[in-house]
C-alpha positions as CSV (number, residue, x, y, z in Angstrom):
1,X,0.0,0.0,0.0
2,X,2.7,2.5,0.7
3,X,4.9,1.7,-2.3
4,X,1.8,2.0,-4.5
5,X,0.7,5.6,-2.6
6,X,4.6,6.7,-3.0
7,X,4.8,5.2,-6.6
8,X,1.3,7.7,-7.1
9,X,3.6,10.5,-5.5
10,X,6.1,10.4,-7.9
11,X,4.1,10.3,-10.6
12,X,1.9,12.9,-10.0
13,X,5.1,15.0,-9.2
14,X,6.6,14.5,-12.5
15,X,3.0,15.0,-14.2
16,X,3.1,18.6,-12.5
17,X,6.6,19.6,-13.3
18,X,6.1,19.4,-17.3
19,X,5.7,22.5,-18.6
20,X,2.3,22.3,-20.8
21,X,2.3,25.1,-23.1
22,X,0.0,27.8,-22.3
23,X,-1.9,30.7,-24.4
24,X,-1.7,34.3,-24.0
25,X,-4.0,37.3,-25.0
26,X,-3.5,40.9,-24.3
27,X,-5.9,42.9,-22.4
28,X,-5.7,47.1,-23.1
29,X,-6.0,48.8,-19.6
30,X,-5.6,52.9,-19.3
31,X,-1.7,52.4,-18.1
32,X,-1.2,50.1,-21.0
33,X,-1.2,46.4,-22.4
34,X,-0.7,43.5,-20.3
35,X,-0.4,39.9,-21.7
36,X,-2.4,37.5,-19.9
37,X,-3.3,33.4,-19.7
38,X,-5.9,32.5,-21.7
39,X,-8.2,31.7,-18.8
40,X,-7.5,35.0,-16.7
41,X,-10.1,37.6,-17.2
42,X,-9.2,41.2,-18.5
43,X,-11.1,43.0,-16.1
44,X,-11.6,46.9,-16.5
45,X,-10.2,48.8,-13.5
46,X,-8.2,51.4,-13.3
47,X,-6.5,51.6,-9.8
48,X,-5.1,55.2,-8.1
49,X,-1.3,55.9,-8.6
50,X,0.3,55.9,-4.8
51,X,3.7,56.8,-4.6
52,X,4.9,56.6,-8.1
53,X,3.2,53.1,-8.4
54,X,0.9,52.3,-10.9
55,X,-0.9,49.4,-10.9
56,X,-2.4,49.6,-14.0
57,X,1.4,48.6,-16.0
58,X,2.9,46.7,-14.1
59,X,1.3,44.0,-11.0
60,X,4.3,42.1,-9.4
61,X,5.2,41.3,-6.1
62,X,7.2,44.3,-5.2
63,X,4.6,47.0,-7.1
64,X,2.0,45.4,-5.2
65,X,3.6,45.6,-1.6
66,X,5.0,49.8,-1.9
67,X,1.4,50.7,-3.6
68,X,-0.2,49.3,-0.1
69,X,2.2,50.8,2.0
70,X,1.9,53.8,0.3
71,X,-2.0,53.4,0.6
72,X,-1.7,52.5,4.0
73,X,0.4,55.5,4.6
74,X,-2.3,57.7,2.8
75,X,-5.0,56.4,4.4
76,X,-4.2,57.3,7.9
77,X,-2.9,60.4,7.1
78,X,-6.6,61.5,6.0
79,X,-8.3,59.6,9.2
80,X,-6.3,61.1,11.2
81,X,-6.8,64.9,9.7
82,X,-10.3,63.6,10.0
83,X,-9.8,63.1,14.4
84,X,-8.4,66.5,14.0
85,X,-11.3,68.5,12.2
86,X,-13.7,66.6,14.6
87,X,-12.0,67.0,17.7
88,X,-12.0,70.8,16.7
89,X,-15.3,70.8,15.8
90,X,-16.4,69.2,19.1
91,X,-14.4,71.3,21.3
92,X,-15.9,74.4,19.0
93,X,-19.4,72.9,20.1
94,X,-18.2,72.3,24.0
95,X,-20.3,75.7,25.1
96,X,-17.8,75.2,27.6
97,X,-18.5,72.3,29.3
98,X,-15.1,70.7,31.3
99,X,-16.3,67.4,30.4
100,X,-16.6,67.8,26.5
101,X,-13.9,70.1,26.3
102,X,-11.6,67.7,27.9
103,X,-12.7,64.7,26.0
104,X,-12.3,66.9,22.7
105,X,-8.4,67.6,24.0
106,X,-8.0,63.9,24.2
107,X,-9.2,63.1,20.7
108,X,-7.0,66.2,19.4
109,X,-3.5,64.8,21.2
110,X,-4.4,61.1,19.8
111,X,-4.7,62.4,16.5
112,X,-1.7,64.4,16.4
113,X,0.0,61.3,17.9
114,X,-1.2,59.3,15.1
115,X,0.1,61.7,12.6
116,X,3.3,61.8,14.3
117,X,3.8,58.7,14.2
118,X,3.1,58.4,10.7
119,X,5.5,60.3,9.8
120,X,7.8,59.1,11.9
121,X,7.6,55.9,10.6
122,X,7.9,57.0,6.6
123,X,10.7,59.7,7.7
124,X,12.4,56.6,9.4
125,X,12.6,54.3,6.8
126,X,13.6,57.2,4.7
127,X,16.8,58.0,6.7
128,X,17.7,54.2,7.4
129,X,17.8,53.5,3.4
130,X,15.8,55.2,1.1
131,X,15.7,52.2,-1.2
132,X,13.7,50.2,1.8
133,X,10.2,52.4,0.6
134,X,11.0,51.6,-3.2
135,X,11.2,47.8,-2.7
136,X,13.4,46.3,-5.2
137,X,13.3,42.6,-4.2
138,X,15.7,40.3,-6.4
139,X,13.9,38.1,-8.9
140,X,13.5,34.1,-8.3
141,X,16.0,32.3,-10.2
């Protein structure tokens, strides 16, 4: 039983390893033309540019990782002006009222927190080695 389960192994193995030879078609996006499988679908989308990345031409590993950090980085950026409009507009609406006004305070120091640390963390990787927020990994052999 074993012999014939490992024999199966092997041979299923070897079936996956040949290449079978595959068809491509080229689907037209905004950023360009990108050659695809025959089975993939050419679907119509036009992602936002984040940092010089454009998802549109070019979809690997590395474009795909510094678009969502850039994103990422975006993102909080605008939740956290977001803290800071509201926490001045509730402190605006306090009529003076300790409790509010204090509680408006708090969500204005968390939100300038957030943003420094924000920046902290792009201006860091920026200092350490600027090539760590362009992502160049090496290709597979």
């Amino acid at each position: 039983m074993k012999k014939s389960l490992f024999l199966f192994f092997i041979i299923f193995s070897l079936l996956l390893s040949f290449p079978f030879p595959m068809k491509s078609k080229t689907c037209s996006y905004p950023g360009g033309n990108i050659t695809v499988g025959t089975d993939d679908l050419c679907l119509e989308l036009d992602y936002p540019v984040f940092g010089n990345f454009d998802l549109n031409i070019d979809q690997n590993l590395n474009q795909l990782i510094a678009w969502f950090y850039y994103f990422i980085v975006g993102i909080s950026g605008f939740a956290a002006f977001l803290t800071l409009v509201r926490g001045g507009f509730q402190w605006l609406t306090s009529a003076g009222n300790t409790g509010k006004i204090s509680e408006a305070k708090d969500l204005l120091n968390s939100a300038i927190l957030g943003l420094v640390i924000i920046l902290a963390s792009f201006l860091i990787l920026k200092v350490i080695n600027p090539e760590l927020t362009t992502l160049n990994l090496p290709g597979l052999p």
